[in-house]
Every structure is written in C-alpha cells, then in structure tokens.
ZAZARO-778398 format. One record per residue (C-alpha): residue number from 0; residue in one letter; chain; x, y, z. Coordinates in Angstrom, 1 decimal. Layout:
# ZAZARO-778398
VEXNU  seq  type  mol      px      py      pz
VEXNU  NUM     A    A       X       Y       Z
...
This chain:
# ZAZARO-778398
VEXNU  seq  type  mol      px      py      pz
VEXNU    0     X    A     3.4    30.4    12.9
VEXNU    1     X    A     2.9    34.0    12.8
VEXNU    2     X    A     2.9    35.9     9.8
VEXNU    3     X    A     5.7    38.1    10.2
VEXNU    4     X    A     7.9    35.2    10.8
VEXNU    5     X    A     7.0    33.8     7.3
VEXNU    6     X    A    10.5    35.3     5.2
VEXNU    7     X    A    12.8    34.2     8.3
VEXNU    8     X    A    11.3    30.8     7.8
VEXNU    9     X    A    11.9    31.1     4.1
VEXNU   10     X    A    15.4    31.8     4.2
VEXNU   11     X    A    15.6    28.8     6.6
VEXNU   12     X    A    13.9    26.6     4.3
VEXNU   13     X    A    16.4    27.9     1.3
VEXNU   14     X    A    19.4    27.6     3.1
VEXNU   15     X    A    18.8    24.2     4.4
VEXNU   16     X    A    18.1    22.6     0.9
VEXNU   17     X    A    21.6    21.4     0.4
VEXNU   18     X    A    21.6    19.1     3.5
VEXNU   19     X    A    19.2    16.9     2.0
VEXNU   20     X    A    21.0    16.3    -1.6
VEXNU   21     X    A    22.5    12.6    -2.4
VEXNU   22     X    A    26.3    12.7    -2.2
VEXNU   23     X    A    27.9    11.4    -5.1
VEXNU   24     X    A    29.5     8.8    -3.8
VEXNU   25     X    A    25.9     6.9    -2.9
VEXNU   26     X    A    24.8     7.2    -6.6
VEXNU   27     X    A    28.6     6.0    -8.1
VEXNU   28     X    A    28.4     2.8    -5.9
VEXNU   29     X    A    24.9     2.4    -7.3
VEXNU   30     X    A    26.1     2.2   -10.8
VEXNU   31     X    A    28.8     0.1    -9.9
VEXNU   32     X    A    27.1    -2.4    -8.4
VEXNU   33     X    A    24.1    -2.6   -11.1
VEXNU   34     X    A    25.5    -1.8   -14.3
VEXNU   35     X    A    26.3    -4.7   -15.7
VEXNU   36     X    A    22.7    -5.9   -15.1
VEXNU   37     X    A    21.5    -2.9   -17.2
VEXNU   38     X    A    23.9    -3.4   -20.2
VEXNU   39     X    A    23.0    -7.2   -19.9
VEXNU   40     X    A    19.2    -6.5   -20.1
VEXNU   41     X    A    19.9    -3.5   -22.7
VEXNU   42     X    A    21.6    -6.5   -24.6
VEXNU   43     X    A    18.3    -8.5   -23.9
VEXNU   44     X    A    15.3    -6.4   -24.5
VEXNU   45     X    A    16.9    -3.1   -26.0
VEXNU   46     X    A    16.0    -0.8   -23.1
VEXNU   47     X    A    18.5     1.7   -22.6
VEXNU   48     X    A    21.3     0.9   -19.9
VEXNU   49     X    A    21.5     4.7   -19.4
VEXNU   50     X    A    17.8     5.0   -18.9
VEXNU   51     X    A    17.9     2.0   -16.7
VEXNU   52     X    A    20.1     3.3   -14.5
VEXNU   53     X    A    19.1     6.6   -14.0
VEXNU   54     X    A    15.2     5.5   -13.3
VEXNU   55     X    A    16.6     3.4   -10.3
VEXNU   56     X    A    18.9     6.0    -8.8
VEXNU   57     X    A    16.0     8.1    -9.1
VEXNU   58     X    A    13.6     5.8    -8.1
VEXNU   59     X    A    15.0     3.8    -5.4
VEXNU   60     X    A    17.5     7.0    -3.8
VEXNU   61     X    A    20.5     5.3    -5.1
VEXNU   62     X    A    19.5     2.0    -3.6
VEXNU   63     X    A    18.4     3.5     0.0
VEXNU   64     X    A    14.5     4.3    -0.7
VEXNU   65     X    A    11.9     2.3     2.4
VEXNU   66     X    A    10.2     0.7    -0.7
VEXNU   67     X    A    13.6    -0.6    -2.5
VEXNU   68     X    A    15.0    -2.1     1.4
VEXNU   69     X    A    11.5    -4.0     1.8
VEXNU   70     X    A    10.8    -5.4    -1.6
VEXNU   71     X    A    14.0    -5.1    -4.1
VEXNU   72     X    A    11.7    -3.1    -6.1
VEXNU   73     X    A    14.2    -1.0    -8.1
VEXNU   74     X    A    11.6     0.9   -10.2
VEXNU   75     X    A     9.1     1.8    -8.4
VEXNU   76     X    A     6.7    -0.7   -10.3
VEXNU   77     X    A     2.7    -1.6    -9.0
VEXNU   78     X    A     1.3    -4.5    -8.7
VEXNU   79     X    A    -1.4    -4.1   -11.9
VEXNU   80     X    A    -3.6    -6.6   -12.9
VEXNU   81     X    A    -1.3    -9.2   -14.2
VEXNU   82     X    A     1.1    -9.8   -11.0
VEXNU   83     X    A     0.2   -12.7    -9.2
VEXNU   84     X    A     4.0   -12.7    -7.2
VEXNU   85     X    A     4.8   -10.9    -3.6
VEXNU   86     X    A     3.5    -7.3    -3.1
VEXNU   87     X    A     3.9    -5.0    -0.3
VEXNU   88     X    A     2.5    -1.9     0.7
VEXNU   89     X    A     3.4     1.4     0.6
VEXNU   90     X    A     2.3     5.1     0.7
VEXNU   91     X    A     2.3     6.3    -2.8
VEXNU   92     X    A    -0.1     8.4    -4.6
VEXNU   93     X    A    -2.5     6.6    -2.4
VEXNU   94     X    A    -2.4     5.1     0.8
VEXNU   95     X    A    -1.1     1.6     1.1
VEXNU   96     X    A    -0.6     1.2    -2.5
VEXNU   97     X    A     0.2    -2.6    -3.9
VEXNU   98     X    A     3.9    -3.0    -5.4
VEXNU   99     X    A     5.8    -5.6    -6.5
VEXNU  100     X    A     8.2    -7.6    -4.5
VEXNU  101     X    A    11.2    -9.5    -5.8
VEXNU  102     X    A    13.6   -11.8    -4.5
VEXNU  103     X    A    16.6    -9.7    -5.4
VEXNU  104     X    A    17.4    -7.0    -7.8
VEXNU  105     X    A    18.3    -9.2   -11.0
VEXNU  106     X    A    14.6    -9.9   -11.2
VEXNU  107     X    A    13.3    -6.5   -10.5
VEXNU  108     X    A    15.7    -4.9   -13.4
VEXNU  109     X    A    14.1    -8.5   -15.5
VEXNU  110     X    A    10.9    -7.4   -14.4
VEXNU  111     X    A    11.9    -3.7   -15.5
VEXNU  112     X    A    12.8    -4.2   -19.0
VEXNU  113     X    A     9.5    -6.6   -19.5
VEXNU  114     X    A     7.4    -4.1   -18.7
VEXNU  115     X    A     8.0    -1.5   -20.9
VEXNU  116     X    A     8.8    -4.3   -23.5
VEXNU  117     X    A     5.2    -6.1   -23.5
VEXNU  118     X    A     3.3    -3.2   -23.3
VEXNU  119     X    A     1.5    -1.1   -25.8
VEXNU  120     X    A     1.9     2.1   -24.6
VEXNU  121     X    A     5.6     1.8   -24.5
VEXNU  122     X    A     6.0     0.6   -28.1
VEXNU  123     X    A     7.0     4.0   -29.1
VEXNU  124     X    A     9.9     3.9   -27.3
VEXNU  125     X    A    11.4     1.3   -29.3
VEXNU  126     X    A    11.3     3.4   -32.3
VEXNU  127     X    A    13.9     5.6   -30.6
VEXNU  128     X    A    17.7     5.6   -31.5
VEXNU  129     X    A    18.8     4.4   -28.1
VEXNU  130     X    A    21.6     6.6   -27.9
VEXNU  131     X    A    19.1     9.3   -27.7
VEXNU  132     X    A    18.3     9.5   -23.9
VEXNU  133     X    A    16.7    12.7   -24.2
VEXNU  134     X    A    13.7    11.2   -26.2
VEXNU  135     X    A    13.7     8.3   -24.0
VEXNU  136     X    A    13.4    10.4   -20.8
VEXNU  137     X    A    10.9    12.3   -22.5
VEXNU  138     X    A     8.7     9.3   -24.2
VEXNU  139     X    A     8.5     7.8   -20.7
VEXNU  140     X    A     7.0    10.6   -18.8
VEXNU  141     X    A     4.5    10.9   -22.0
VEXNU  142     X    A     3.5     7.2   -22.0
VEXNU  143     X    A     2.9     7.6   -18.1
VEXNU  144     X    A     5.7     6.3   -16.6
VEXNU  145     X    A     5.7     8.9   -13.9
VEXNU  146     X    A     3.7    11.9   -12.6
VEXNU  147     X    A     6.6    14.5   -11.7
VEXNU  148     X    A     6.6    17.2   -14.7
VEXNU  149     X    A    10.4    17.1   -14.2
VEXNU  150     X    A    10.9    13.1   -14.3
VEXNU  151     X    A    12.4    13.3   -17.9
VEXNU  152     X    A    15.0    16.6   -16.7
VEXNU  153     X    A    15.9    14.3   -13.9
VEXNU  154     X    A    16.6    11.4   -15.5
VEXNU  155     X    A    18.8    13.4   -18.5
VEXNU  156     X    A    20.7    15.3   -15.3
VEXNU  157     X    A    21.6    11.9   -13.8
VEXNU  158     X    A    22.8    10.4   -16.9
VEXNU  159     X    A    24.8    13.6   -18.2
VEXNU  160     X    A    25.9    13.7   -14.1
VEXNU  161     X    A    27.1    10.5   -14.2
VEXNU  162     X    A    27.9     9.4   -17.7
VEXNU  163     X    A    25.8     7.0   -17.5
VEXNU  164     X    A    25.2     6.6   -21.5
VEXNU  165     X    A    28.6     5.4   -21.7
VEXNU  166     X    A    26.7     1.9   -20.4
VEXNU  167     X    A    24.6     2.2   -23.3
VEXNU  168     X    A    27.5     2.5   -25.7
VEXNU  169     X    A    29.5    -0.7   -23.8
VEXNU  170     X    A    26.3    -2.9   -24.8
VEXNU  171     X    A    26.2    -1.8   -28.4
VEXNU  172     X    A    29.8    -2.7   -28.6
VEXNU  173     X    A    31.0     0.9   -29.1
VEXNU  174     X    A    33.3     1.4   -26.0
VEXNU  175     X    A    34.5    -0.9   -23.6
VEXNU  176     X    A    33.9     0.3   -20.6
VEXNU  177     X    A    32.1     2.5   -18.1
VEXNU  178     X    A    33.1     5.6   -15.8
VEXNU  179     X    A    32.9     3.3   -13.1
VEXNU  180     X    A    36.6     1.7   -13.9
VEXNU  181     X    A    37.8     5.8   -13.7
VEXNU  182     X    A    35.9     6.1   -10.3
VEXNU  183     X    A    37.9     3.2    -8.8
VEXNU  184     X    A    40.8     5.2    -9.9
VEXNU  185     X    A    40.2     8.2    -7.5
VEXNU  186     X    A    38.7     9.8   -11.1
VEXNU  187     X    A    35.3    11.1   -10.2
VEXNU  188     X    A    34.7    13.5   -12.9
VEXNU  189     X    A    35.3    12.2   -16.6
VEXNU  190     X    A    34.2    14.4   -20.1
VEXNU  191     X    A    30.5    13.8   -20.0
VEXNU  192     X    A    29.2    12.0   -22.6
VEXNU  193     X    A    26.8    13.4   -25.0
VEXNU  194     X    A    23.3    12.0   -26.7
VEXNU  195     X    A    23.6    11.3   -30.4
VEXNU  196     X    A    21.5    12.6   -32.5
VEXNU  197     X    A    18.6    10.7   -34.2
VEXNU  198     X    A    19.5    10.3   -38.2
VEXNU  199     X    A    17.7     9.0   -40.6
VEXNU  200     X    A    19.5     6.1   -41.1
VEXNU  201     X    A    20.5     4.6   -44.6
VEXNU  202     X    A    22.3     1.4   -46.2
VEXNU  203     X    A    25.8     3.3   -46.8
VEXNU  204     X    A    28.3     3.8   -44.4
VEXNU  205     X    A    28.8     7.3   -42.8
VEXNU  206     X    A    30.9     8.9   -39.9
VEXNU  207     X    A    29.9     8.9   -36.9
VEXNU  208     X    A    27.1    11.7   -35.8
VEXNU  209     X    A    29.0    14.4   -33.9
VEXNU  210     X    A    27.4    14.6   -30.3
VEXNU  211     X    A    23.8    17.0   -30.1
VEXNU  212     X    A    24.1    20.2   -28.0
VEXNU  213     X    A    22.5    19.9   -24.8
VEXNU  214     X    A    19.2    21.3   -25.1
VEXNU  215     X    A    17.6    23.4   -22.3
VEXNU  216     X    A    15.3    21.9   -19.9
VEXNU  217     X    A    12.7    24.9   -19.8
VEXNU  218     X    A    11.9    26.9   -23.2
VEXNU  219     X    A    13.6    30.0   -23.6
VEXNU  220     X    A    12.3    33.6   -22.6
VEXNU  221     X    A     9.6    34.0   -20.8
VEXNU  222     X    A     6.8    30.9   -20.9
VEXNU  223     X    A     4.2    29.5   -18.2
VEXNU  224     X    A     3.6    27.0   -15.6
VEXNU  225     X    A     0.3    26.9   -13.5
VEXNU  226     X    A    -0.9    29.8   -15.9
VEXNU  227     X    A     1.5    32.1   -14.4
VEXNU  228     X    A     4.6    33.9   -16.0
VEXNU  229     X    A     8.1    32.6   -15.6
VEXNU  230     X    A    11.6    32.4   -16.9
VEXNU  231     X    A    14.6    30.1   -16.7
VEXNU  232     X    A    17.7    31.8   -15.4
VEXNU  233     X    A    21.1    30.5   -15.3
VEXNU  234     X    A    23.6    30.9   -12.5
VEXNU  235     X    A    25.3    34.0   -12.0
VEXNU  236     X    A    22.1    36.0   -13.4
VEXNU  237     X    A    21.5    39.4   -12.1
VEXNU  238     X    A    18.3    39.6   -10.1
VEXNU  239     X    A    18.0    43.3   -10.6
VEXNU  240     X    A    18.7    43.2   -14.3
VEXNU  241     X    A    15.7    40.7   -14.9
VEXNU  242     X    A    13.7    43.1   -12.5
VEXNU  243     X    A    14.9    46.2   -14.6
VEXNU  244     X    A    13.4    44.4   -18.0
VEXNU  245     X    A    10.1    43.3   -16.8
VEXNU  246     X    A     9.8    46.4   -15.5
VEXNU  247     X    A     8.9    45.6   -12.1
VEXNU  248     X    A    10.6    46.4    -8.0
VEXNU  249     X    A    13.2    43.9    -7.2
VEXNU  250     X    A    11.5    43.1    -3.7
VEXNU  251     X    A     8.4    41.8    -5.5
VEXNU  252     X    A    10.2    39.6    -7.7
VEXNU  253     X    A    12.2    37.8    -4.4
VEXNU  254     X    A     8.4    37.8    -3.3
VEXNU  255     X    A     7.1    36.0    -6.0
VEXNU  256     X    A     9.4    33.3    -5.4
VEXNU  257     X    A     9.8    32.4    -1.8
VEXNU  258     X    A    13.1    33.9    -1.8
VEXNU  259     X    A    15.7    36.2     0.3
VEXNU  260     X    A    17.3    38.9    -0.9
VEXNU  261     X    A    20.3    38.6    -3.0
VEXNU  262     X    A    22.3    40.0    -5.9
VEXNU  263     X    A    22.6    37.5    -8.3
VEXNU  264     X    A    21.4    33.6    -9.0
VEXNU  265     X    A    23.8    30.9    -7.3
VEXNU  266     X    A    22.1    27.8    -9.6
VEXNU  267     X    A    20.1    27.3   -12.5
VEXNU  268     X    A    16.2    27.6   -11.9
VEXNU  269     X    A    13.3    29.4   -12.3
VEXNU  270     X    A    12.1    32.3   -12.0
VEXNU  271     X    A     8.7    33.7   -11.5
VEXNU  272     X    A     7.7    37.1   -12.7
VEXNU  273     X    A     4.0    36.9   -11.1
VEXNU  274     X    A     2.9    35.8    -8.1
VEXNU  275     X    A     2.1    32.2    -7.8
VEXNU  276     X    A    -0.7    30.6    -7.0
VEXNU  277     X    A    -2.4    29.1    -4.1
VEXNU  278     X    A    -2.9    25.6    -5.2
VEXNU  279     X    A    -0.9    23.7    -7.9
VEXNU  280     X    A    -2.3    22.9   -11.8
VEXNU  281     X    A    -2.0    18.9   -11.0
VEXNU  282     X    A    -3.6    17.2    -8.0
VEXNU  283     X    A    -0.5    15.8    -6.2
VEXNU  284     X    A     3.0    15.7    -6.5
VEXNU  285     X    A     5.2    12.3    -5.8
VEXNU  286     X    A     8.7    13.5    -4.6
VEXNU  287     X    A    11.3    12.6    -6.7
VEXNU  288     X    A    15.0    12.2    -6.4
VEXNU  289     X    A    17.1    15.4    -5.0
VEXNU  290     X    A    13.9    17.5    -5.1
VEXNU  291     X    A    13.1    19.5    -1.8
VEXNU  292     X    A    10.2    21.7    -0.5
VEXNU  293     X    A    11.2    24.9    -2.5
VEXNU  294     X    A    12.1    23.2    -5.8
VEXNU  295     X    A     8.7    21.6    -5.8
VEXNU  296     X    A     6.9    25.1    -5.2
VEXNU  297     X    A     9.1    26.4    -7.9
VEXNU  298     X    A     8.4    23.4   -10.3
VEXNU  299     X    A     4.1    23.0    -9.9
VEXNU  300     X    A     4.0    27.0    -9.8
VEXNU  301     X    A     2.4    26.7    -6.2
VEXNU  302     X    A     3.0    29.3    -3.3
VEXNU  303     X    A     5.4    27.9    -1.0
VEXNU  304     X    A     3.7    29.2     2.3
VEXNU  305     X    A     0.5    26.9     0.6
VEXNU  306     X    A     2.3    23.7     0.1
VEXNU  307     X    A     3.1    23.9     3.3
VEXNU  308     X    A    -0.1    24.1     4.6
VEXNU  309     X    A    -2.1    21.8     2.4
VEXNU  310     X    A     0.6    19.1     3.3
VEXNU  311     X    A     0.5    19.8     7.2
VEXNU  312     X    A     4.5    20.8     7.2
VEXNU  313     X    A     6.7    22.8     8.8
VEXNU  314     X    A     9.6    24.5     6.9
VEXNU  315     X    A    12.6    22.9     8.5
VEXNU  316     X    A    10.9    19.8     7.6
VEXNU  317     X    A    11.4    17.5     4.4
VEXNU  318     X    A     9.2    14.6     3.1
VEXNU  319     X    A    11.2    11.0     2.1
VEXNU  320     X    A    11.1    10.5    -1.3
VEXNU  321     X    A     8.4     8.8    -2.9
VEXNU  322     X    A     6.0    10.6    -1.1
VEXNU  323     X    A     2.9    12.3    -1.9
VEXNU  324     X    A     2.4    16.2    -1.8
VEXNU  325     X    A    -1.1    17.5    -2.2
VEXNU  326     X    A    -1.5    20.5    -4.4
VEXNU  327     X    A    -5.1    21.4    -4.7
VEXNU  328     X    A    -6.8    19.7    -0.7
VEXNU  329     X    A    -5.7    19.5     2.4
VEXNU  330     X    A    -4.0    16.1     2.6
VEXNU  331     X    A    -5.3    13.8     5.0
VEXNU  332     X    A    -2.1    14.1     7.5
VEXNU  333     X    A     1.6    14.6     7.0
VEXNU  334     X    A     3.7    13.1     4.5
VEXNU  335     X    A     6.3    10.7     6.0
VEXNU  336     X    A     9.5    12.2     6.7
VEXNU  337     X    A    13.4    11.8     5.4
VEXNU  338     X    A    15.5    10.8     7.4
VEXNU  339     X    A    16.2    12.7    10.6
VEXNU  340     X    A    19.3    14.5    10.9
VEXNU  341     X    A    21.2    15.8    13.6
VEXNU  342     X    A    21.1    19.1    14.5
VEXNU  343     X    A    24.9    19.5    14.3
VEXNU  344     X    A    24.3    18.6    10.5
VEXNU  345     X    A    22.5    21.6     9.4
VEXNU  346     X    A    24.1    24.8     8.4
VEXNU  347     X    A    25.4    26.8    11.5
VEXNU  348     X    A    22.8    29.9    10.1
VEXNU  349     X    A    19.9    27.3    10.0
VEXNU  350     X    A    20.1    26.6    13.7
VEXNU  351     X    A    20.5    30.2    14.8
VEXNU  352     X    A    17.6    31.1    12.7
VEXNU  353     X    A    15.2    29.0    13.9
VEXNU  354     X    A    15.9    30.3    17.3
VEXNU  355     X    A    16.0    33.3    16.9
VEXNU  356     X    A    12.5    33.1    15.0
VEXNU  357     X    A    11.0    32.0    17.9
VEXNU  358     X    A    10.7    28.5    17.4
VEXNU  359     X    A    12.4    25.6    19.4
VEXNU  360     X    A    16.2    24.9    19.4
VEXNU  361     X    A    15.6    22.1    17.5
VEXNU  362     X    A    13.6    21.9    14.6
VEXNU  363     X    A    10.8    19.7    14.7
VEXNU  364     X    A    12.1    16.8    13.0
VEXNU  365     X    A    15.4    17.3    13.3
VEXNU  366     X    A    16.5    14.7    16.2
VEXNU  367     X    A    20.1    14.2    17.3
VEXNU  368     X    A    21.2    10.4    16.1
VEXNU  369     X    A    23.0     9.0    19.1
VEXNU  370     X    A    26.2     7.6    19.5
VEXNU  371     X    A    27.9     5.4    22.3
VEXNU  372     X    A    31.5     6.0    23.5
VEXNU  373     X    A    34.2     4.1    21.4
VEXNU  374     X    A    34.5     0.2    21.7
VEXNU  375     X    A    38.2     0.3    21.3
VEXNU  376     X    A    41.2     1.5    19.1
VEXNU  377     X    A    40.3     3.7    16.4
VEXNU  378     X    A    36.8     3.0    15.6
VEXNU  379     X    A    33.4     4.6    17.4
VEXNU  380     X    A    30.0     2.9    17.8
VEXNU  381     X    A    26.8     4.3    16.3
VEXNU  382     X    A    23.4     2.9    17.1
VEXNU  383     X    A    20.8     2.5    14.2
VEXNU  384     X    A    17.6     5.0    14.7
VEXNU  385     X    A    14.4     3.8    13.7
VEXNU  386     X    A    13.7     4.6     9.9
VEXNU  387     X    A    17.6     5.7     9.6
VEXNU  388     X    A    19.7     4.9     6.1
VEXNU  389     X    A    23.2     4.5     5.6
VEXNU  390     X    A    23.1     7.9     3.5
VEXNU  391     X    A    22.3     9.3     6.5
VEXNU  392     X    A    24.9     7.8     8.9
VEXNU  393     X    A    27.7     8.6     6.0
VEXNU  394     X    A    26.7    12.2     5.9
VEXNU  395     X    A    26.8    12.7    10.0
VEXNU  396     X    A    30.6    11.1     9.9
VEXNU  397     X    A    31.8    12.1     6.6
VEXNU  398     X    A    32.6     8.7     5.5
VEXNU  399     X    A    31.1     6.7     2.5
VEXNU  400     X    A    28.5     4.0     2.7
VEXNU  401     X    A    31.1     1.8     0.8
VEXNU  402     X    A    33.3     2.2     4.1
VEXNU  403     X    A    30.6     1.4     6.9
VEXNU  404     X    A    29.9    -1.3     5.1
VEXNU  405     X    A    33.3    -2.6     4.7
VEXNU  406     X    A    34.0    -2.1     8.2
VEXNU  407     X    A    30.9    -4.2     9.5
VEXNU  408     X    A    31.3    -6.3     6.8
VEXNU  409     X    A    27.7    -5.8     5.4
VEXNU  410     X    A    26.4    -7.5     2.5
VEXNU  411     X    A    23.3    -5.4     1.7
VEXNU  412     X    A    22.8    -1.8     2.5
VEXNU  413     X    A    19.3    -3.3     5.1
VEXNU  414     X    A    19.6    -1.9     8.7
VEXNU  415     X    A    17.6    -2.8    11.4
VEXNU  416     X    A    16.9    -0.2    14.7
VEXNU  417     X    A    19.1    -0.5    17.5
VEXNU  418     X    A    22.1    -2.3    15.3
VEXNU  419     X    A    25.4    -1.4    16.4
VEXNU  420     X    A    27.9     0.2    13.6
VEXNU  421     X    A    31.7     0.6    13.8
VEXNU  422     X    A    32.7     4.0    12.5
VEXNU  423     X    A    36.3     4.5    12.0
VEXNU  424     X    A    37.4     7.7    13.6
C-alpha cells in the first residue's frame, strides 16, 4: 500500500468499526440463558454473578467465540498443571495453547468459580464487598486474570450495559429478579444499576448505602500510556478547543491519532496529544470483546499504520477475538480472522472508498456469504460458510439468533459448513 493512500485507508478502517460490534440482542440471550447458573454458583462459592457473567460475554463473544463452540469453555480457562480432564487447542498468546474442555457449560461456570476460589492469588478478592464490581473487575486484571489493560473497563461496561449486578443482588436475597424478565417484555433498557460502595461494616443496623458515582475509566486531565501524552474526551468534545489549549495545529492532533478530520468527538475515547509510538509498551495484545483495530492502537499507545504491519493486516481487515496482536516483532503470520461479512454489510462509504483508493472491489476478507433461492412460502435458505457464526448470519438478515434458532429448531448455537438455515423473509 502506497503511502499516500495511508489517511483514505484510515478513514476506511474508522468508519467500518461499527460493523463488527455485538448486537445487544446476542449478549441479552446470553444472560438469559446462563444466569441462573451464575447466581447459583455466586450462592455456592461467593463469586460475583455480575462478574460471572460479564467475564463470559466477554470471554466467549456472548456464547459464539471458536474456543467456547469446541470445548464449552466459558472463561477462557488453560489447562495448568493440575487438569488432568479434556483439553483442546487453540491459538492464544501462543500457538496451540492447551485449554480446558467441558462437557457442558454448568461444569465450565463450576470449574469457573473453583478456580479463583482455591487459589492464592485470588484470595483478595474475597475480601471485596461483592456488590462492588468495580474492585472486582479491577482485582482480577491485578491478580492476572487477563492481559488486556482494559479487561477491568470491559467487564464494568458490560455489567453497567446490561444490569447485570442486579444478578448479584437476586443471590443475596436483595431483589427478586433480573433485567432479563423486562427484556421478555419488549423492555430492553431498564435504570442501570449502580455498585455499592464498600463500608466499613459494623454490628448496628444502618440504611442502605446510596449507590457510588460512576468513576471514570481513564484519570482525569492529561496522563500517559506507552510514555506518551494523552487525555480522555467525552463525546461531543470539541477537537479544535483541545487543539487551542495544548497549544498545537488541529491537523497534527487528527495525525496523532489515526483519525479524519472532524469537528467534534462522536464517543468517549482517547485522545493523544503526541505522536505515538512505533511499537506498543507490552509484548502482545489478546483481543478482547467489542475491541477493533483502532481501539487497540488507541488503548497500547501504538501507531496504527504499525500494528498493522507487525500483525501482517490489511485495514479493512479484523482479527476474531481471542487473538493475538504483536506489539513489539513481527508476528509469525496473520492473526485468524472474524467472521467474514458480506460486502453488502459494510457501510455504503466503506465500499466506495476502498475502490476508489485503488484497491479491489472487495476487501480482502470481506467475502459475500451465499444464499440459495427460497424453499418455499415465506422463508429463504442460507448455507453455512466455513468458520461462520450465528452473530454473523443474524446481522446479514436483520433477525436475531433467538429466531434462526427457533425456526430450525436448534438446540445449541454449533454450526457446521454447508448446513442449510431457514430465514424467514
């Protein structure tokens, strides 16, 4: 790719992000379907039900990860030392790494709660008021639960998203049920609820703690990552203003972060006020849940235009999640893929700028899914692609995976290549 073609490509890369974000409706029948394990093992071994939760959305895609289809690993959870039951392998921070297999996902969430409960470096979590989710989120990623620097924002995102801690408060006894009886009402999007603060606790009854403010996931002001200079903007931020106060031209500052032009912020993120560097502060980055190409430049403080290369990738590419991303070496070959999506799925501008910059029609791993004419009445047929996920069949026909599977009357969420799917028109 030629130099000059390197902002075109950026914008492409920007503008594309949105098509590979979760739907809503994936994570919701998630919960559904596994929350009453979590409260009962909350009940059992005192882990969280909101922390639960959240770690196998995030983990596992909402159910639709390769490692979670072949193993009923829910948790993302190696084989150590001590496992002597099924493994398989998969590509993790290594190639071909051992993780545990289960039969189903009772005994992976089982398996779950054991682990942090038996051993030593998790001890501290179970110090923690377990209504506090934040410091759980946060004691994880410190004890070494995960690698991502943004694990324990993900995990509070997901439960504040998705009121999950309302599981948490059904196991202590404290509500009686979950948002999940409101989503099979058509209600989708219920007062969140808040963590509660940790109190010193004493023998004499008190009121209830009032909920904690939600604290920000970056410091304020201006602060560091990758030893270079950023901030943490909030949407509808004026790019120009923050130029204006650190005193430096507006074009440099869409530079320094891998962006096109425009007037004001359209999400929460960060913001870099030097240029970043060529190769990342940590060795390798595992991509997590909703996280795409940009957001993990952003995140490790690592050029864009250099992840790219040290990972073998093109821009109108994305890596499944669970994968490795180098950050420092070359990486032996390309990450594996998402899902491929068809072309009519990306945003209109997306296709017209990759032609226009000169590349193919199609983008590299962008293949068109196919579809045979309709077997009859009101329903189409869709053939399975290798490597394809119900996510990604529900997102090309704007139905849920609750409804394919319904109308194929599907037990599991498993496909195999070449299955024929009825898709009601």
């Amino acid at each position: 790719m030629k130099k000059r073609h390197l902002p075109l490509f950026l914008g492409i890369l920007m503008a594309a992000q949105a098509s590979f974000a979760q739907p809503a409706s994936v994570i919701r029948s998630y919960v559904t379907q596994f929350k009453d394990i979590a409260i009962e093992e909350m009940k059992r071994t005192g882990v969280p039900a909101s922390i639960t939760l959240a770690q196998g959305i995030h983990e596992t895609m909402a159910g639709t990860s390769v490692l979670v289809r072949k193993s009923n690993n829910h948790f993302g959870i190696k084989c150590k030392e001590t496992w002597t039951g099924a493994s398989v392998n998969h590509d993790d921070d290594a190639p071909q790494e051992c993780f545990r297999k289960y039969d189903n996902a009772f005994d992976s969430y089982r398996d779950h709660s054991d682990f942090l409960k038996t051993r030593k470096h998790y001890n501290a979590l179970f110090s923690l008021d377990p209504t506090d989710y934040e410091s759980w989120a946060y004691g994880l990623k410190k004890a070494g639960y995960a690698t991502n620097p943004k694990y324990p924002q993900i995990l509070i995102k997901l439960i504040r998203d998705y009121n999950l801690h309302d599981y948490t408060l059904v196991a202590m006894g404290q509500k009686t049920e979950g948002p999940d009886v409101l989503w099979a009402q058509g209600i989708t999007t219920p007062a969140a609820s808040q963590p509660v603060a940790a109190v010193a606790r004493t023998v004499v009854a008190e009121p209830a703690a009032l909920p904690a403010p939600i604290m920000p996931l970056y410091p304020s002001g201006v602060f560091r990552i990758n030893d270079t200079k950023v901030k943490y903007i909030t949407k509808g931020t004026s790019y120009l203003q923050v130029a204006e106060e650190h005193n430096m031209p507006l074009s440099r500052l869409f530079d320094f972060n891998d962006m096109a032009p425009q007037e004001t912020a359209d999400a929460d993120g960060l913001l870099y006020l030097q240029r970043k560097r060529k190769s990342g502060n940590n060795e390798t980055h595992k991509v997590g849940f909703g996280e795409t190409l940009y957001s993990i430049a952003q995140s490790e403080g690592i050029r864009l235009e250099s992840l790219l290369a040290l990972n073998h990738l093109q821009p109108s590419q994305q890596p499944e999640i669970g994968e490795t991303l180098y950050l420092k070496h070359k990486a032996a070959g390309m990450p594996r893929l998402a899902t491929t999506m068809a072309k009519a799925d990306l945003p209109q501008v997306v296709q017209q700028s990759v032609q226009q910059a000169g590349g193919p029609a199609q983008p590299v791993n962008m293949v068109p899914l196919q579809a045979s004419e309709p077997t009859g009445g009101s329903y189409t047929e869709h053939i399975v692609q290798p490597k394809e996920t119900l996510y990604a069949i529900s997102r090309k026909y704007s139905v849920s995976i609750e409804e394919i599977m319904k109308w194929n009357d599907m037990q599991d969420m498993n496909l195999r290549s070449g299955q024929a799917l009825r898709i009601r028109k």
